[in-house]
N, C-alpha and C positions, 0 to 999 in steps of 0.2 A: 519563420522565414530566415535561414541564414543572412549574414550577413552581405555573401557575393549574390544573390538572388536580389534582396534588397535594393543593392547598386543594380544590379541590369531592371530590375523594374523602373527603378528611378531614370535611368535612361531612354527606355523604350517610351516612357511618360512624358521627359523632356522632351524628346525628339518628335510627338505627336503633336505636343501642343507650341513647338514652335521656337524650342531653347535648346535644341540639339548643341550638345559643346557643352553646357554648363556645366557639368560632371566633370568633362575633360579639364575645363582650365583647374577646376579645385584641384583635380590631381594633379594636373601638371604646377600649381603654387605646392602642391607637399613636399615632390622631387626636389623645388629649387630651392627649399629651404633648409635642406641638408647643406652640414658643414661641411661636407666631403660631396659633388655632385654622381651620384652613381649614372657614367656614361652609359652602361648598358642598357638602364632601363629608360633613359633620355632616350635613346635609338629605337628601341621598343613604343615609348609614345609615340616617338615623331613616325615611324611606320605605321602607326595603327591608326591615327588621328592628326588633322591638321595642325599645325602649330596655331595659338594666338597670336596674332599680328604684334602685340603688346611685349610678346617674350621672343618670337623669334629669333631676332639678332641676337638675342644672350644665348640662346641653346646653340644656334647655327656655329655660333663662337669656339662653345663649349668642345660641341662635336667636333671642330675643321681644328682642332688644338692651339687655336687663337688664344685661348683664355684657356686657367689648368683646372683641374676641375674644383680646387679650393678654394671657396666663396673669399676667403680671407687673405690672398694675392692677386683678387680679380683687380683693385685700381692699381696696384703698384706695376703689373704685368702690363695695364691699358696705358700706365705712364710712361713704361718702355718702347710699346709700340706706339706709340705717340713721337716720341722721340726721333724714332729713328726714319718715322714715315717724314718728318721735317729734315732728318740727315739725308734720305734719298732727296727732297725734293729740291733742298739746297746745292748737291752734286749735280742736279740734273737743271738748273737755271743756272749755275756756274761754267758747265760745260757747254751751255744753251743748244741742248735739248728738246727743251721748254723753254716757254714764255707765260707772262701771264694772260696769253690770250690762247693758248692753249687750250682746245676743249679737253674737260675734266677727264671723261672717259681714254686717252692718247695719255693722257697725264699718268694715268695708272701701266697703261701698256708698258710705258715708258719705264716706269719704276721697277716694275714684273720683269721686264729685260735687264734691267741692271742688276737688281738682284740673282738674278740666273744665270749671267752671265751670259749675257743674248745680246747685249747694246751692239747695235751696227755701230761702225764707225761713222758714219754720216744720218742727220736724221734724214735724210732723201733717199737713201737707201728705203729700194721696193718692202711692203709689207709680205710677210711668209702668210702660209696659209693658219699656222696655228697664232700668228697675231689676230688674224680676223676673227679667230673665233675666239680670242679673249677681247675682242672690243665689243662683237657679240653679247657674251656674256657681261661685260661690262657695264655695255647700256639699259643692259636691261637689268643689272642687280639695283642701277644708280637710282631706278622708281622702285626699288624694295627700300632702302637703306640709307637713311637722310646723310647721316654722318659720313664723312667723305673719308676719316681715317678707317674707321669702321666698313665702309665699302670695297677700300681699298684692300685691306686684310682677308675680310670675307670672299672677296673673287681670286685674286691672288690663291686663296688657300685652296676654294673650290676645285679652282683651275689644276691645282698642281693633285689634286684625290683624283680628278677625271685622267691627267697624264699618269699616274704610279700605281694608284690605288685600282683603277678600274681600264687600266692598262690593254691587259690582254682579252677583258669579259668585253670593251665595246666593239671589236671588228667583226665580234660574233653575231651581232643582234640585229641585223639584217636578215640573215637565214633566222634566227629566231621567231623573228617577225613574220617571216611567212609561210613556219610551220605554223603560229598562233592563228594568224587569217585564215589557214586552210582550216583552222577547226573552227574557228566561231562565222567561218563565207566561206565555203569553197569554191563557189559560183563567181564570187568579184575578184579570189584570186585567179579564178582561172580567165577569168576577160582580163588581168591586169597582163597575166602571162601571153593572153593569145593578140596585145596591141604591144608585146615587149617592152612593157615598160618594168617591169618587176628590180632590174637591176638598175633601172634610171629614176627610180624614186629618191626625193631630196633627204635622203638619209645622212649628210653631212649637217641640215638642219636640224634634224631630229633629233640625233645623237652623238654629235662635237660637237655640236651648241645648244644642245639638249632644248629644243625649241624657244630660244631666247629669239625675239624677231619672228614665230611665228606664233605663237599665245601669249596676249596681252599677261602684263606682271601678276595682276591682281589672281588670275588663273596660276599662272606658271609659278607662282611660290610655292604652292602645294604638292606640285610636281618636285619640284625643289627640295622640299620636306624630307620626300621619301631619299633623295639622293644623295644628299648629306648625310643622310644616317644611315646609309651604307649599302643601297638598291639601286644599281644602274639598270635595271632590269625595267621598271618603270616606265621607262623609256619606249620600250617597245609596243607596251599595252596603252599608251597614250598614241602609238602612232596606228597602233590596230584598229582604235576606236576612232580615231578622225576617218580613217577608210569607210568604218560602219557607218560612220554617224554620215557623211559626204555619200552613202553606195550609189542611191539615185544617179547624183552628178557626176560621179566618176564614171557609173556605167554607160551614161548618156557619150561619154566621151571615147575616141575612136582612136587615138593617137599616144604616144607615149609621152611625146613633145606635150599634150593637152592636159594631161593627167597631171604631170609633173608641177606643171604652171600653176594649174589653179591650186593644187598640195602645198604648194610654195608661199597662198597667197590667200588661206584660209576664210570664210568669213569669223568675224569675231566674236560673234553673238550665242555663239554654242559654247564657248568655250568651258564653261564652268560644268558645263553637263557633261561636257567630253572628260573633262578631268577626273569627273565624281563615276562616272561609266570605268576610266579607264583604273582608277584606285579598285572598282568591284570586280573589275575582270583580271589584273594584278593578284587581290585576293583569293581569286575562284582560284588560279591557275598555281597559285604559288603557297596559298594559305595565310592565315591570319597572326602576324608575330604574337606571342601570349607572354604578360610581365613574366620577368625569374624574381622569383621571392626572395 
């Protein structure tokens, strides 16, 4: 038995008797203990496999170019952004901004503005639409991500890969979305089309906020996984599979107003199933990343 036979026997074996992941995390401890971290194949796990909860924040780091990929600049680099996240914070209670009563999440907003050169002159000045969708995202990295410097950087950085990085692919993924539904339902797209709701679906939660506020964290991290490391496409096959996984209730529904609401407002109890459906049919449709040697 080869040695690659061997591992997928060992995995097909974990995963029967109940320790799916063991394999993974050992490979994902070989990657991280290179003196030089190779991102490519970081992006290759994280697509292929969920991250350990244990390492996430260090790869998500790794990948959004928080940290370099040199094990041996990682505290001097965290001493930096350490720094400087206390230089924003003191600009921003000096100018009063902030207060310390400030909710944490506004806290960050607030930072992300002044670094981008975004500070309203007044803090009363109305929220834009893409502040909402970084408080969004905000709130919901704040239950991934204990450390408040660390949370700070991680969103901030997210935020700005979904503006530059993934740019021009998200205004796409709407039609995306409902060529994939016409292949995997043709039937629930066409009831979505014949109550018009097809261009009223909560597509701004889906995908500017990548479902932050509609899949509990514990779910959406893994959704998360894949888009850090460089698939905004994910996005779509998670919003295909809530259509599937909901067909019943939506088809039950008559209205676009009806459809839209309860999309908006998920039950929560599916979600890990929806997640693990939408990673397989992401797969089907797109294929499986394979290590580069």
């Amino acid at each position: 038995m080869t040695e690659d036979s061997q591992r997928n026997f060992r995995s097909v074996y974990y995963e029967k008797v109940g320790f799916r992941g063991v394999e993974e995390k050992k490979s994902l401890e070989i990657l991280l203990k290179d003196d030089r971290l190779d991102i490519e194949k970081l992006c290759t796990f994280s697509q292929r496999f969920p991250l350990p909860s244990m390492y996430r924040a260090l790869v998500w780091k790794v990948l959004l170019g928080i940290l370099p990929p040199h094990h041996e600049s990682h505290a001097q680099v965290m001493m930096y952004r350490k720094d400087q996240y206390s230089d924003i914070l003191h600009a921003l209670k000096v100018t009063r901004f902030i207060s310390d009563t400030t909710p944490q999440v506004e806290v960050y907003l607030r930072m992300h503005q002044l670094e981008s050169g975004k500070l309203p002159r007044s803090p009363s000045f109305l929220r834009q639409p893409e502040d909402e969708v970084f408080l969004a995202i905000a709130k919901a990295m704040e239950e991934m991500v204990e450390d408040n410097v660390d949370c700070y950087w991680i969103t901030r950085c997210f935020v700005n890969q979904l503006n530059n990085k993934y740019r021009d692919s998200l205004p796409h993924l709407p039609k995306a979305f409902e060529q994939y539904l016409s292949l995997e339902d043709g039937r629930l797209l066409s009831h979505l089309r014949a109550c018009s709701a097809v261009s009223r679906l909560p597509y701004d939660l889906w995908f500017r906020r990548c479902f932050a506020g509609c899949l509990p964290e514990s779910s959406l991290q893994r959704v998360w996984d894949k888009v850090v490391s460089g698939s905004c496409k994910i996005l779509l096959f998670v919003a295909v599979e809530i259509l599937l996984t909901f067909k019943i209730k939506v088809m039950a529904l008559n209205s676009a107003e009806k459809i839209t609401k309860f999309l908006e407002n998920i039950p929560q109890d599916s979600s890990d199933a929806i997640v693990s459906k939408a990673i397989d049919l992401w797969h089907k449709h797109c294929g499986t990343p394979v290590h580069s040697a």
